[in-house]
KEZA-845980 format. One record per atom (N, C-alpha, C): x, y, z. Coordinates in steps of 0.05 Angstrom, whole numbers, plus 5000, padded with zeros to 4 digits. Last residue first. Example, Ala and Ser with C-alpha at 12.3 -4.5 7.8 and 13.67 -1.06 7.14 Angstrom:
2
525749555142
527349795143
525850015157
526448865156
524649105156
526449345156
// end
This chain:
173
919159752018
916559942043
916960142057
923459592004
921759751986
919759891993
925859332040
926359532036
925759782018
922758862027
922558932051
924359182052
923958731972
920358801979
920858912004
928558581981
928558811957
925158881966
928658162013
930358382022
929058612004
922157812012
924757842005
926258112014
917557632059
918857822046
920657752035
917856892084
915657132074
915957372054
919956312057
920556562064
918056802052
920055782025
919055872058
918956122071
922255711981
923955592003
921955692034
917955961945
917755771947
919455551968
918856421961
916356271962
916956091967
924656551943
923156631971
920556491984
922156591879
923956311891
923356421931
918757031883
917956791871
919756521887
922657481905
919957381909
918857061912
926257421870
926557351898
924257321905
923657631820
924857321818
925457191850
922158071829
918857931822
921157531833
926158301844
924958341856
923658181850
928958291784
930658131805
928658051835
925758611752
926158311755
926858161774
925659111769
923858981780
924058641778
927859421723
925459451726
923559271741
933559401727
932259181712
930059121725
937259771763
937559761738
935159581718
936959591815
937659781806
936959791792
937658871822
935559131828
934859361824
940658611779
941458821793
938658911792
943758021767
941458001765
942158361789
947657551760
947057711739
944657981742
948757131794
948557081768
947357281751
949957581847
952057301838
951557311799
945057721862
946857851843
949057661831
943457221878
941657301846
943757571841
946157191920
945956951894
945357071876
944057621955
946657571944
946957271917
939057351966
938957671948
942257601939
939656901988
938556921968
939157171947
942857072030
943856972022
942456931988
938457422064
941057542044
942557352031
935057052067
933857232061
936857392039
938456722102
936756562079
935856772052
938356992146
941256942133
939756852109
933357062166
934557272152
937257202140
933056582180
930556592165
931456852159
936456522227
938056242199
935356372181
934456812265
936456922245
937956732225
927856832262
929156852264
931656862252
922757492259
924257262245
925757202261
921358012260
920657862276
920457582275
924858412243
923358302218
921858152230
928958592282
926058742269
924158642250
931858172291
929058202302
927758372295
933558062234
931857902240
930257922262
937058622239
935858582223
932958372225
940258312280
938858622279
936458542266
943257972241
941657822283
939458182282
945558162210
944758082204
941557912228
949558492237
947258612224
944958432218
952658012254
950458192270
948558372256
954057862207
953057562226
950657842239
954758012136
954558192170
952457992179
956057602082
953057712099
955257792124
957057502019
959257532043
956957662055
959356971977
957657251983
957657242008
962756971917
962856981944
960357141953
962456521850
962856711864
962356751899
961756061820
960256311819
961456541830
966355671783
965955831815
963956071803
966055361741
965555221765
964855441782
960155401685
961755511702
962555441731
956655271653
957455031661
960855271684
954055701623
952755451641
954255241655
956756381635
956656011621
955655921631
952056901628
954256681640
954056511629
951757501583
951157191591
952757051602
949258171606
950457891582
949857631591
944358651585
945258451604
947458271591
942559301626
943459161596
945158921605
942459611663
940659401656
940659271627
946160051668
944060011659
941759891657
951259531656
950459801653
948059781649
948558781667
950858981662
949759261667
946258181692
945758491690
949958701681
947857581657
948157741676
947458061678
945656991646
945457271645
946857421667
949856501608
947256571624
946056891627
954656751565
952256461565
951056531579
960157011572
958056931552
957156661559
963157571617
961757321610
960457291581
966157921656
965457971637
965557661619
966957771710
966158051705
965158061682
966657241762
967457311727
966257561727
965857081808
968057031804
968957221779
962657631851
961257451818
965257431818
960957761908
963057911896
963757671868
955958141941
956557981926
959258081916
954258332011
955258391986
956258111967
949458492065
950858322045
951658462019
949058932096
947558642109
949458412088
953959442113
952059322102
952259032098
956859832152
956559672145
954059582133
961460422118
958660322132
958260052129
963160792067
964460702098
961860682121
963360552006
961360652030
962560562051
966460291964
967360601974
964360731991
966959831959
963959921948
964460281951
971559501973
970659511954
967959571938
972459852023
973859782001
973059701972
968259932053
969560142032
970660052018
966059312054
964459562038
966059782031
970459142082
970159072062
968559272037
969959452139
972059472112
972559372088
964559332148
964859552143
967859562131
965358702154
964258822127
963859182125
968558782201
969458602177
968458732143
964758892235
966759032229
968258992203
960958472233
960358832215
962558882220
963857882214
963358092239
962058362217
961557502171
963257562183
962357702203
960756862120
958657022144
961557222164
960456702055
961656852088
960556972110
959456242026
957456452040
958956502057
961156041959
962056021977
960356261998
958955661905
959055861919
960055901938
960255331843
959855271867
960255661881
954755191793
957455231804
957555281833
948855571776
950855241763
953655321778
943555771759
946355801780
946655581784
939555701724
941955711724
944055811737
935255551763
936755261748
939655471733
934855821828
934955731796
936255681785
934955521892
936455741870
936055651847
932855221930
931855461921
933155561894
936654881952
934154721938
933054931926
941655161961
941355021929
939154911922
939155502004
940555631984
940455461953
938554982039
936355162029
937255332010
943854862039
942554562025
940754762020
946055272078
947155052037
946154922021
943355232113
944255472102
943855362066
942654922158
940654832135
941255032118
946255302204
944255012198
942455152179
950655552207
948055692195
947255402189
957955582236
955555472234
952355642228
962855582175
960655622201
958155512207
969055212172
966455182166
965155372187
973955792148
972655462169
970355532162
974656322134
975356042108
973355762130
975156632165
977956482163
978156292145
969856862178
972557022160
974956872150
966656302159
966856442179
968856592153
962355832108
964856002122
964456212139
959855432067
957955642095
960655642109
957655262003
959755172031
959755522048
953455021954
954855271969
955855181990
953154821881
954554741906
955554981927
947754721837
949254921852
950354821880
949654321789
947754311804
949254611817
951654161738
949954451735
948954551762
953453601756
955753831743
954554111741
949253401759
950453481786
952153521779
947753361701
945653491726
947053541748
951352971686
950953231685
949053371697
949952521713
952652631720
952752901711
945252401687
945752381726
947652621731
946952311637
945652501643
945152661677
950451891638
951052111631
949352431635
945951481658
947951551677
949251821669
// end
């Protein structure tokens, strides 16, 4: 039983919000996000889905690009020990394992509807897509900087939830 109980203390818990905090609606969002996500994203998440207007002030604000973009992560903790996280560079530290809040990740609803008809998808199969990429920054993990890891790892988990491209392969073309 102790062991039950700790497995669903590591497990990953995400809850699917509008701007206001309410529940939105992205059928099968939460449950495909935690059957996919690796074993160490432990804690709970929260997925905002908003307007692009929304995320064009979010992005300056806190990215200083006045533009909207598909998704941003925003990691509860900055500076960690135990799992990994990408730092400068590609130099990395470590999250705790047992950490409650990962953190927010916040997807453009319309960019996001765009986006999935050019991909010729539909749009709970591009929310899936950013919601993934935003997780793996969540726990550490920067495309930029780390020669491809983060890419080979969306990949891989993307597979395995059903998903053709990942974001980082599909903007890599």
């Amino acid at each position: 039983m102790a062991k039950r109980s700790a497995e669903r203390r590591r497990a990953l818990k995400v809850t699917v919000t509008g701007r206001t905090g309410r529940p939105a609606r992205a059928p099968g969002l939460a449950r495909w996000l935690e059957s996919v996500a690796p074993a160490r994203a432990c804690g709970e998440v929260a997925v905002a889905l908003v307007s692009d207007r929304d995320m064009r002030r979010m992005n300056r604000a806190f990215a200083g690009v006045n533009g909207v973009t598909d998704v941003l992560s925003f990691p509860a903790v900055s500076e960690v020990a135990g799992g990994r996280r990408a730092g400068r560079a590609g130099r990395t530290a470590r999250l705790p394992r047992e950490s409650a809040v990962l953190g927010d990740i916040v997807i453009a609803r319309e960019r996001a509807a765009r986006q999935a008809r050019r991909a010729g998808h539909a749009v709970g199969t591009e929310l899936r897509v950013l919601a993934l990429h935003g997780l793996l920054h969540l726990i550490g993990y920067d495309h930029h900087a780390d020669g491809g890891e983060m890419a080979r790892l969306e990949r891989r988990l993307g597979r395995r939830g059903g998903l053709g491209e990942g974001l980082i392969g599909r903007t890599a073309t």
